[in-house]
Backbone bond lengths (Angstrom), bond angles and torsions (degrees), N, CA, C in turn:
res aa  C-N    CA-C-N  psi(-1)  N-CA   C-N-CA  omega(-1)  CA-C   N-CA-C  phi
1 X - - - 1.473 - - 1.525 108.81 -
2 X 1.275 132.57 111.96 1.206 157.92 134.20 1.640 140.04 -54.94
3 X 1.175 104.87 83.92 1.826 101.48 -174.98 1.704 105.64 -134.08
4 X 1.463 95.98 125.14 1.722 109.88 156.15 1.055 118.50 -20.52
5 X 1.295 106.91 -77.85 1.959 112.43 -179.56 1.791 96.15 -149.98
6 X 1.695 79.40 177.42 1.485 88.56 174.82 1.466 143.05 -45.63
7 X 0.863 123.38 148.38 1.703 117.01 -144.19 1.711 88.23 -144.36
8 X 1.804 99.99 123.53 1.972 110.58 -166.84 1.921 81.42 -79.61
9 X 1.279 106.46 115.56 1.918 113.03 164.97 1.492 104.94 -116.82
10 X 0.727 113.64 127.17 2.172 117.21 -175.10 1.775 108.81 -80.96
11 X 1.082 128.22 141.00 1.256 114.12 157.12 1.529 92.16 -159.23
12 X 1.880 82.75 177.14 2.088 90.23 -157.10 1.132 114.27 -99.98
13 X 1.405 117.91 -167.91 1.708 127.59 -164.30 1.625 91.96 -71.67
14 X 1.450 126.63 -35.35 1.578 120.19 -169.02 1.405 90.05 -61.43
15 X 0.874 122.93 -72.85 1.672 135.39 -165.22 1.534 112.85 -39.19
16 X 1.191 112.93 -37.00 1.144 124.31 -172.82 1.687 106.41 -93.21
17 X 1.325 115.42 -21.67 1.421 115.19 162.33 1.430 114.99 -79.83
18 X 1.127 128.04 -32.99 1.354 138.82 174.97 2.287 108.87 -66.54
19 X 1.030 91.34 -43.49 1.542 103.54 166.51 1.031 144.38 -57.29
20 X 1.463 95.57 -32.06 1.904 114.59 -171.07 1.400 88.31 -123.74
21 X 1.411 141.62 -3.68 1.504 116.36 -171.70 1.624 111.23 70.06
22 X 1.282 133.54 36.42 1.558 120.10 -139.99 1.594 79.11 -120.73
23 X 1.768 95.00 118.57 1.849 113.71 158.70 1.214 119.04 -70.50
24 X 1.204 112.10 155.71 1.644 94.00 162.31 1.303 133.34 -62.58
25 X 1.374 113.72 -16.77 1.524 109.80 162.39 1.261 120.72 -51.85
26 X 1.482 92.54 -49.55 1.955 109.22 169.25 1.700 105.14 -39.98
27 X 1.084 109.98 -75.92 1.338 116.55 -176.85 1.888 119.78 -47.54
28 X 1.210 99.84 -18.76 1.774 103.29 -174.82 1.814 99.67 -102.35
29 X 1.270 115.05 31.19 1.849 103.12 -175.13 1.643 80.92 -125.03
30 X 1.321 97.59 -175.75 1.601 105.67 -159.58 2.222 98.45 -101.14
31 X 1.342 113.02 110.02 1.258 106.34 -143.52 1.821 87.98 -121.80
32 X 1.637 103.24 147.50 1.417 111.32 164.44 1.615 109.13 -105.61
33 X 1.153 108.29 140.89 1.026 120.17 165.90 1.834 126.26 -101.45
34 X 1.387 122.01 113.81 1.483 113.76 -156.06 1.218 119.85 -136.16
35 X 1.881 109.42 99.77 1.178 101.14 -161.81 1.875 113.52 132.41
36 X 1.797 93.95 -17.04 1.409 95.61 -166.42 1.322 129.68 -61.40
37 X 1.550 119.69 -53.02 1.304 116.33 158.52 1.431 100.71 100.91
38 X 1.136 136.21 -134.89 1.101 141.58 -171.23 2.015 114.21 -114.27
39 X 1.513 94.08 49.98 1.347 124.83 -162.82 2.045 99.31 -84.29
40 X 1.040 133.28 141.00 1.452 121.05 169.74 1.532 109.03 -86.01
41 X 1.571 111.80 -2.76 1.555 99.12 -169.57 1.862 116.54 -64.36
42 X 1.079 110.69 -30.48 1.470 120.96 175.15 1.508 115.02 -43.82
43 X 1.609 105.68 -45.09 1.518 105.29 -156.23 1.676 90.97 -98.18
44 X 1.571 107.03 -29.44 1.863 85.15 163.86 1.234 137.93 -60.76
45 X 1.651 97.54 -34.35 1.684 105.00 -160.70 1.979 85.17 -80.14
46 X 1.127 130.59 -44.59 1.508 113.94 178.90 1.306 116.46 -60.87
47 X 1.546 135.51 -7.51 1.123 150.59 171.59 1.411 107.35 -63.24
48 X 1.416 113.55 -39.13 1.182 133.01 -166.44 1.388 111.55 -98.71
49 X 1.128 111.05 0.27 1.521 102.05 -177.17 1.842 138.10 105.31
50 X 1.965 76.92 -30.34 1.351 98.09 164.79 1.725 139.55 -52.51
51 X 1.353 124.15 -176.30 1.431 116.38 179.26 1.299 83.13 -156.57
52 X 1.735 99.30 120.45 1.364 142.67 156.18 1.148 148.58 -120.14
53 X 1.352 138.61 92.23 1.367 123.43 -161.92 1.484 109.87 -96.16
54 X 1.425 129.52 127.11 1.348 112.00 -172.64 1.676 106.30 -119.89
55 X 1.482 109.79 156.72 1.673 113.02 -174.70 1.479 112.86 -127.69
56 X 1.092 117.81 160.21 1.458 126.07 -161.02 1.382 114.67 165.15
57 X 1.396 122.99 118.50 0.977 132.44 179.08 1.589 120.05 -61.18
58 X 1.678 104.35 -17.66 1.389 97.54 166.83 1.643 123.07 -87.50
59 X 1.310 115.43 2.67 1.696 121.70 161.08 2.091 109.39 -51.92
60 X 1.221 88.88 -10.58 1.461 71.25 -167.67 1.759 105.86 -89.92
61 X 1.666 100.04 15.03 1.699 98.33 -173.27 1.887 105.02 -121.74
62 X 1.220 140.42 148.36 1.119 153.23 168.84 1.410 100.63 -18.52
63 X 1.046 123.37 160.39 1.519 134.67 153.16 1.430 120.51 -73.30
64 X 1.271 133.19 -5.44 1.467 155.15 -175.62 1.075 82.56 -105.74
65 X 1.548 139.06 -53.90 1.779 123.29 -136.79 1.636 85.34 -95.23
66 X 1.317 117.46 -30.77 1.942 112.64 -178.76 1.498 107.34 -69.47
67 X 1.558 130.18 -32.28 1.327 122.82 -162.55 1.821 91.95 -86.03
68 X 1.613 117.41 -29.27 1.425 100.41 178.05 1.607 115.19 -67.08
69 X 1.413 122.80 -12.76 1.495 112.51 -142.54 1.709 73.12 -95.10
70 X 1.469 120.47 -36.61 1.925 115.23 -163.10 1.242 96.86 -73.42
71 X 1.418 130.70 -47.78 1.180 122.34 177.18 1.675 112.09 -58.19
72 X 1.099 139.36 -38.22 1.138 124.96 -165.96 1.694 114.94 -86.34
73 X 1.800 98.61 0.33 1.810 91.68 -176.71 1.551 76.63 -117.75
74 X 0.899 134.39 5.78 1.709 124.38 175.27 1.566 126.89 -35.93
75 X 1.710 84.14 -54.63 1.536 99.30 -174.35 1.260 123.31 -82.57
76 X 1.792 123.21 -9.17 1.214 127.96 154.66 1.537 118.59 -79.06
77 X 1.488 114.07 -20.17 1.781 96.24 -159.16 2.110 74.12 -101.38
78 X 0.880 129.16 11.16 1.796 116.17 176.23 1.730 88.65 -103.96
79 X 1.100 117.60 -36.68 1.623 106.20 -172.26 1.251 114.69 -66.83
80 X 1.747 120.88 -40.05 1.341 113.82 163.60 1.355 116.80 -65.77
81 X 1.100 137.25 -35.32 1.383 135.19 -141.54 2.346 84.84 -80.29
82 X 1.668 100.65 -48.97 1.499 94.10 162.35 1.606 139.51 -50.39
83 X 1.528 101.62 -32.73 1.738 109.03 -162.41 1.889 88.68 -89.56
84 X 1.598 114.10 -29.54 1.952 107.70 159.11 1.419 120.37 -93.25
85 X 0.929 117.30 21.50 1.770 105.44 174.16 1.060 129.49 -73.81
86 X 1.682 121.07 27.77 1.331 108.69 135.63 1.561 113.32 -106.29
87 X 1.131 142.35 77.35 1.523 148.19 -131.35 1.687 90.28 163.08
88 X 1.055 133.35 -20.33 1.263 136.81 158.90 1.499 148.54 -96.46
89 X 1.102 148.39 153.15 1.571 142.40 -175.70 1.346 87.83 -113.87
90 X 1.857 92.19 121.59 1.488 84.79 179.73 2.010 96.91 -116.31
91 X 1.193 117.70 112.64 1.609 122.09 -148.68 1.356 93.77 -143.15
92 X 1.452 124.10 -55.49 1.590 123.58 -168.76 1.287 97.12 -98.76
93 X 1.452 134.32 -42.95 1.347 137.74 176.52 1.968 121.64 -95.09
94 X 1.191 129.96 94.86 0.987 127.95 165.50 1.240 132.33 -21.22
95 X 1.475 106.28 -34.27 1.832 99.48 -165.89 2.075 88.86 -168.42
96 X 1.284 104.19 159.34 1.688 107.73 155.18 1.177 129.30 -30.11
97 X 1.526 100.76 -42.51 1.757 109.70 -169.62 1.244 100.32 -81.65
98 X 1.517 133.75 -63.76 1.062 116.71 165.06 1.137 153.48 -54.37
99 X 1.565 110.86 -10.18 1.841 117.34 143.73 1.636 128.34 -37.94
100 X 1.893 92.01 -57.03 1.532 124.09 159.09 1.454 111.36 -18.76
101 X 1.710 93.31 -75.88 1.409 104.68 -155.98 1.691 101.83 -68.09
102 X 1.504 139.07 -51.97 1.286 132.62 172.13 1.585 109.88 -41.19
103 X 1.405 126.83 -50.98 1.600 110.28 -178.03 0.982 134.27 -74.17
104 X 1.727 106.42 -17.29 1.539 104.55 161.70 1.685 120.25 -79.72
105 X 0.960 112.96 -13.11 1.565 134.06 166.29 1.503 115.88 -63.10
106 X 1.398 101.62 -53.00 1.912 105.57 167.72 1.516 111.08 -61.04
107 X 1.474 113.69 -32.37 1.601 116.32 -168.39 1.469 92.30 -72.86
108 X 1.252 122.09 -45.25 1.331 123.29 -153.99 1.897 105.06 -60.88
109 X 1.668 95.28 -44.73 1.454 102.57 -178.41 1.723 106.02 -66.74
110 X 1.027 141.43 -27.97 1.197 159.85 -143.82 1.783 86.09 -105.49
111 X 0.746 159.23 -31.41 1.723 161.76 -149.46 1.455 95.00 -128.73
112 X 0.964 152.33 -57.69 1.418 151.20 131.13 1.667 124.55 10.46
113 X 1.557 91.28 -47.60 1.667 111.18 179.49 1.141 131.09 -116.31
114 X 1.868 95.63 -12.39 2.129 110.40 173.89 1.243 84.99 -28.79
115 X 1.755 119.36 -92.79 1.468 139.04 -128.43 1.329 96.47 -50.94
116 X 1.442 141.58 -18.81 1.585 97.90 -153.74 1.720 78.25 -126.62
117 X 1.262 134.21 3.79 1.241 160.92 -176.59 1.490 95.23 -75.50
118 X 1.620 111.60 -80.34 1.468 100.92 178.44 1.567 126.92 -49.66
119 X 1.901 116.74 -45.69 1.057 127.01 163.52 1.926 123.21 -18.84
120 X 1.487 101.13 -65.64 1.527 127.50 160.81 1.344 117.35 -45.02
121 X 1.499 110.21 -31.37 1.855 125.42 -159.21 1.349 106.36 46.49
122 X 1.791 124.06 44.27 1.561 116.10 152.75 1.492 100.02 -79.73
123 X 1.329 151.27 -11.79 1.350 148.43 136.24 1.772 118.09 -74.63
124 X 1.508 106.64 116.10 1.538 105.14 -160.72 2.057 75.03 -138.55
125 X 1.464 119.82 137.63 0.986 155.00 158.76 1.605 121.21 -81.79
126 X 1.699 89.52 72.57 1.478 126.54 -170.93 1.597 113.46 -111.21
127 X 1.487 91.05 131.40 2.350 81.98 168.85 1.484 86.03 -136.79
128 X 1.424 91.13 153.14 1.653 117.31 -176.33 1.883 99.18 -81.52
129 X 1.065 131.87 162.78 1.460 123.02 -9.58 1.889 114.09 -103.01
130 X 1.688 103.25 54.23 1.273 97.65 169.48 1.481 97.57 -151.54
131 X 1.812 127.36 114.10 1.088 123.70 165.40 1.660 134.47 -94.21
132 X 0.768 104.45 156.27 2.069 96.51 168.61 1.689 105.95 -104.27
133 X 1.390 92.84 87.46 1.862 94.56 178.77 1.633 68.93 -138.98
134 X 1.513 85.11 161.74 2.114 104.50 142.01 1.454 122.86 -91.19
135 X 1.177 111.54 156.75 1.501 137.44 149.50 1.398 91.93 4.48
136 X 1.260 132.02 145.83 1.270 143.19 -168.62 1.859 118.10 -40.91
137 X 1.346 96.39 87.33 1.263 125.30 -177.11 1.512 107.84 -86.30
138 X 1.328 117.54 -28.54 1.522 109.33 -174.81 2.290 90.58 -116.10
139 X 1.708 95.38 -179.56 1.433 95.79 -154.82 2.047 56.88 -114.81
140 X 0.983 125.64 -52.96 1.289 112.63 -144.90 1.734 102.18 -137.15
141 X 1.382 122.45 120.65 1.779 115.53 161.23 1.765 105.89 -125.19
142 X 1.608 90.90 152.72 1.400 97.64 -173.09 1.790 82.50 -131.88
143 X 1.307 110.77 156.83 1.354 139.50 -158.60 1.646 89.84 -152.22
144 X 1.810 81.52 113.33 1.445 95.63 176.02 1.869 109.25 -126.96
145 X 1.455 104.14 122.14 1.264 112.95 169.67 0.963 131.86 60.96
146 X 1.673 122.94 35.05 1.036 169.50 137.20 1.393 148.98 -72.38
147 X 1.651 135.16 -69.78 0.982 128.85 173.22 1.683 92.89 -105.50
148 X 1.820 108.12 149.78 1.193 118.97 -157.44 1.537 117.80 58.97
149 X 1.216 133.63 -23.15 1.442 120.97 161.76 1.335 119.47 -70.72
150 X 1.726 102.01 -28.92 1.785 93.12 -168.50 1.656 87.39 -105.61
151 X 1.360 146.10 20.46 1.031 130.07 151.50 1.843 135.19 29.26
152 X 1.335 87.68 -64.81 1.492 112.69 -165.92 1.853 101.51 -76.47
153 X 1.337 107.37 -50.41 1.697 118.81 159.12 1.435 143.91 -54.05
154 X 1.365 89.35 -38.00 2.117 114.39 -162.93 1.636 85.56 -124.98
155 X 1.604 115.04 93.53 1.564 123.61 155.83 1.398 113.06 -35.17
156 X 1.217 105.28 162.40 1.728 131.70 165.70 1.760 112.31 -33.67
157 X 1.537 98.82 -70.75 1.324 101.14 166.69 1.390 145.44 -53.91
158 X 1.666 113.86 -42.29 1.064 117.13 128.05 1.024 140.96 3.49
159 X 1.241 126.64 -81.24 1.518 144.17 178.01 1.824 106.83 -70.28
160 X 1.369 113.64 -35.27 1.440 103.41 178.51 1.532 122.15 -78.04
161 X 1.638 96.32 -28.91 1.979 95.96 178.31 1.492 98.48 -88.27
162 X 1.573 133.41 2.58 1.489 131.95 171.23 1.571 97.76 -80.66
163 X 1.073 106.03 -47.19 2.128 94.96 -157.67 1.780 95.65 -86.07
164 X 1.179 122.50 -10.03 1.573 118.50 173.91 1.500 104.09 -61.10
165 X 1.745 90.63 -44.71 1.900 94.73 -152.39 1.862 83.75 -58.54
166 X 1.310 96.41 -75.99 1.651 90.85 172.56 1.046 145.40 10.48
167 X 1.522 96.73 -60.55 1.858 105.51 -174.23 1.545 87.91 -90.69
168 X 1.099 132.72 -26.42 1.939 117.78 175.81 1.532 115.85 -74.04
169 X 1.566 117.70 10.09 1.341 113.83 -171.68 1.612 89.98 -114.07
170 X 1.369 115.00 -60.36 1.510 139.74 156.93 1.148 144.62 -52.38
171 X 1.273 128.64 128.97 1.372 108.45 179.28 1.595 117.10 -96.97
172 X 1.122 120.58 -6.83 1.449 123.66 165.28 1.738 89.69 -140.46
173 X 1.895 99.45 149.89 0.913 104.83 146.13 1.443 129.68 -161.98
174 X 1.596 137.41 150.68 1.366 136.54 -148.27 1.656 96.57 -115.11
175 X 1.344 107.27 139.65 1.236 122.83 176.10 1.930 116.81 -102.69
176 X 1.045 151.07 124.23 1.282 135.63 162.14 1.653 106.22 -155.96
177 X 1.788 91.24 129.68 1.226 133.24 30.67 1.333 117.44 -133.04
178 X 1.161 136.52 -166.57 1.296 122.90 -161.13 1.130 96.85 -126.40
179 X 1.096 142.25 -0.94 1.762 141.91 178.07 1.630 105.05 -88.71
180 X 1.735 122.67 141.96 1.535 99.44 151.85 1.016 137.82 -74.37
181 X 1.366 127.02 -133.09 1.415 125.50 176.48 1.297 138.64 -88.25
182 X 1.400 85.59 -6.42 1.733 111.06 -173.48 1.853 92.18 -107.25
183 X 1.303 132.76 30.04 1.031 120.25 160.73 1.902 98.97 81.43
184 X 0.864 135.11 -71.63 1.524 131.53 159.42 1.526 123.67 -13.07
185 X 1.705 101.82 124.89 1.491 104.95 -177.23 1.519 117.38 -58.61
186 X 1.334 130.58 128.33 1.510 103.55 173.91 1.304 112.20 -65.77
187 X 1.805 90.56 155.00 1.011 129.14 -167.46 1.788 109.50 -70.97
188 X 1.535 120.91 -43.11 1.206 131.86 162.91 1.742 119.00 -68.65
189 X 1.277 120.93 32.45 1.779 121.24 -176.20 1.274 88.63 -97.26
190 X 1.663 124.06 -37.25 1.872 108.71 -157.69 1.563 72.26 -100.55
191 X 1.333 177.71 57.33 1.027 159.97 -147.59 1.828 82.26 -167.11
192 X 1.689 110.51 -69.64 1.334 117.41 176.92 1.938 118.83 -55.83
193 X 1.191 91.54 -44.01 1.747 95.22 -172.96 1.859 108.99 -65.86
194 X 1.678 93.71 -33.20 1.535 76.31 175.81 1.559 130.88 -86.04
195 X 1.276 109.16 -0.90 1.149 124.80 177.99 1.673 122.71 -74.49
196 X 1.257 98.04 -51.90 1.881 127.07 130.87 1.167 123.86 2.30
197 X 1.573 94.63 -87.09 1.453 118.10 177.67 1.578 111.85 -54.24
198 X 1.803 108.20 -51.80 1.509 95.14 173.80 1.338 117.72 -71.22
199 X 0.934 116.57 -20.74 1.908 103.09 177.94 1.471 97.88 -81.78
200 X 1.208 150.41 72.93 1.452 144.37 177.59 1.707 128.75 29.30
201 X 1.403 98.46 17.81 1.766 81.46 -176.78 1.897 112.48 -110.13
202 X 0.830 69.92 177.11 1.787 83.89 -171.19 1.594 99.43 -83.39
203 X 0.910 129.45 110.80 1.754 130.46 169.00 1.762 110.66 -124.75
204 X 1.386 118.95 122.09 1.762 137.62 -165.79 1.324 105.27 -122.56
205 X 1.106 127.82 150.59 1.588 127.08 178.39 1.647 78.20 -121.89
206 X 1.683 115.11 132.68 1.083 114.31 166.43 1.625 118.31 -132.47
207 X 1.234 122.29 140.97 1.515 129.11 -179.34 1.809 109.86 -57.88
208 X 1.317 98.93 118.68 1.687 88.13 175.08 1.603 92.03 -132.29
209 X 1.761 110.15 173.52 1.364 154.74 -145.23 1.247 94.44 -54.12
210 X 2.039 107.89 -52.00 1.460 116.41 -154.54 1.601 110.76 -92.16
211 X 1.029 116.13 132.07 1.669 109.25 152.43 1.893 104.36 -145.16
212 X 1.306 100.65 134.76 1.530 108.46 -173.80 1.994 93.93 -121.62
213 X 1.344 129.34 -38.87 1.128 128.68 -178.00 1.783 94.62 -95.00
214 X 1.376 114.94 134.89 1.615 114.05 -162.70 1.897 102.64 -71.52
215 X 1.219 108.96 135.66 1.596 99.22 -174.98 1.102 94.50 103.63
216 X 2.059 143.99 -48.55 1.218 89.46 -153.52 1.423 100.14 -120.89
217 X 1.022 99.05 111.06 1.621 114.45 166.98 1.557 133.44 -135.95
218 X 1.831 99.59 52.76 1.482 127.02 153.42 1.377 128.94 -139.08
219 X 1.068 125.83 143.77 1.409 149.19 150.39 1.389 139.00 -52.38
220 X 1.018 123.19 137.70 1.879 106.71 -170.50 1.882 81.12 -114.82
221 X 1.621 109.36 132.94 1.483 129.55 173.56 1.390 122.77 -101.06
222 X 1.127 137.21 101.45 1.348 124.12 -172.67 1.194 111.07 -123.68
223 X 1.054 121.78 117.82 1.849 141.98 159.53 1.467 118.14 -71.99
């Protein structure tokens, strides 16, 4: 798998429970979401009662201008995901197309709920590594498919003044997944954890539920 830059892919509250390991306790604390994009977990977990604030630099475009940008990298990130499918677990999704068809399905639910989403500002037009939150405003953020996925895009440094800001907004937070795009663990995980470690925090690579790229099915946890 080969991509320019980051690319808005939607996926749902299951997925995202399966990703983060997330209890329902998890799910009942006051949680950021970072990274989501055109994800449905927002408009479920507020469905539910929950409180989520999610960030993404693509909030800052129409709900028309986000469904053109997925549709228009659609047909490249399904063509690779076909020309590597053996590089994949195919367990929740049958085939390419039906990967397809679920993320445009999350987008769909996710466009459904922009408008009254931004209204609320649980969609806030945020890029890492500098936010406008306070001092640990959220109990819990999970970062999905983002740092360490785009590796090859988002430098070393990058990723270290991103998961700081993080943990100063948060008081825990979960990263997944930890491989790039080419299936390979990043190269910056022992690079990040030890950095971690010397600034006093607790950082765990832990085994969770989901794996859709073969190998990766852990999370990096930091307290």
């Amino acid at each position: 798998m080969k991509l320019d830059e980051v690319v808005p892919w939607g996926r749902t509250l299951e997925e995202y429970k399966s990703m983060f390991s997330l209890s329902e306790t998890d799910l009942s604390t006051k949680m950021l979401g970072c990274g989501d994009g055109p994800a449905s977990f927002n408009a479920e977990m507020t469905k539910l009662g929950h409180s989520v604030v999610s960030i993404d630099p693509v909030y800052q475009f129409s709900g028309e201008q986000i469904e053109q940008r997925v549709r228009a990298t659609y047909e490249q990130v399904i063509s690779q995901v076909k020309q590597n499918s053996h590089n994949y677990i195919w367990k929740n999704f049958q085939d390419a197309d039906e990967l397809g068809k679920a993320r445009l399905g999350a987008m769909e639910k996710f466009l459904l709920d922009y408008g009254a989403g931004k209204v609320s500002e649980r969609y806030l037009y945020q890029s890492l590594p500098s936010l406008n939150f306070s001092d640990s405003q959220f109990d819990l953020c999970v970062c999905s498919h983002l740092l360490f996925l785009y590796s090859e895009q988002l430098p070393l440094d990058f990723h270290i003044a991103s998961i700081h800001e993080l943990l100063r907004v948060a008081s825990e937070i979960r990263i997944f997944p930890l491989l790039k795009l080419n299936g390979e663990i990043s190269p910056y995980l022992e690079l990040v954890m030890k950095d971690l470690s010397e600034k006093g925090y607790s950082a765990e690579v832990e085994t969770v539920a989901y794996e859709f790229q073969k190998g990766g099915n852990q999370m990096l946890k930091i307290n």
